[in-house]
N, C-alpha and C positions, 0 to 999 in steps of 0.2 A: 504494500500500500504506500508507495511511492517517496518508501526509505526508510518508512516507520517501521521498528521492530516490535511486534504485537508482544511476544514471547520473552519473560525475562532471561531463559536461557533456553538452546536449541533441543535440549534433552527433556524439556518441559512441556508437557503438554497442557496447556491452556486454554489457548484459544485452539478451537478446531470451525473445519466447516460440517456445517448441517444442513437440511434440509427446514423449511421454518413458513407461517405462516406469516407477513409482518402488515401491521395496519398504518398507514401512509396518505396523506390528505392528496400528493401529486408523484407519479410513477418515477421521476426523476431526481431519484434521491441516491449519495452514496452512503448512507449510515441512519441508523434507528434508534431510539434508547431499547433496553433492555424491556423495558413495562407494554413497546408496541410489538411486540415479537414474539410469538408461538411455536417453539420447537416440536417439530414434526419426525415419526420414525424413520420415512423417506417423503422421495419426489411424490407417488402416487396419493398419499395421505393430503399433503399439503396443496398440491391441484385440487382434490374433492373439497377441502375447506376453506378455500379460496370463493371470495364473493366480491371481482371487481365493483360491482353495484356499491358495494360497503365499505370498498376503501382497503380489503384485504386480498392480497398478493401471493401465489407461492411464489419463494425464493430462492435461493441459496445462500446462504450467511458467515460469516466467519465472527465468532467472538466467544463468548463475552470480553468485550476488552474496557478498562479504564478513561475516560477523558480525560485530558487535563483535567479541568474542571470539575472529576469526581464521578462524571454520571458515566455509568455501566451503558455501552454502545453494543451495537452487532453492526457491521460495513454489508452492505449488499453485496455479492460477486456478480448473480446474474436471478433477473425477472424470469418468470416462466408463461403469467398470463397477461403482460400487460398490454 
């Protein structure tokens, strides 16, 4: 994420990618707090619980990660319904 190391150290596992439902007022977002974001078992789960109409997305996610500022994120990687 264009330099930023998520990972306090590379043996660590942290932050990983998932699969996630995330709710989002406009598709063009790189990052979510923690509170919009529903972790999903896989892709197929998170398609079915997806409701463009409502503002939720499947996604792919990578986090949980820190902000500066404290707040718990997940970064988008990639849209699946938008």
């Amino acid at each position: 994420m264009r330099g930023y190391s998520l990972d306090p150290h590379p043996s660590i596992k942290v932050v990983t990618e998932q699969y996630a439902v995330v709710r989002i007022p406009r598709v063009k977002r790189e990052r979510v707090p923690a509170n919009n974001v529903e972790i999903m078992d896989d892709l197929k789960m998170a398609i079915e619980k997806s409701d463009p109409k409502n503002h939720l997305y499947a996604a792919k996610v990578l986090g949980p990660s820190r902000s500066s500022e404290g707040v718990i994120l997940y970064y988008i990687l990639d849209m699946f319904n938008a």
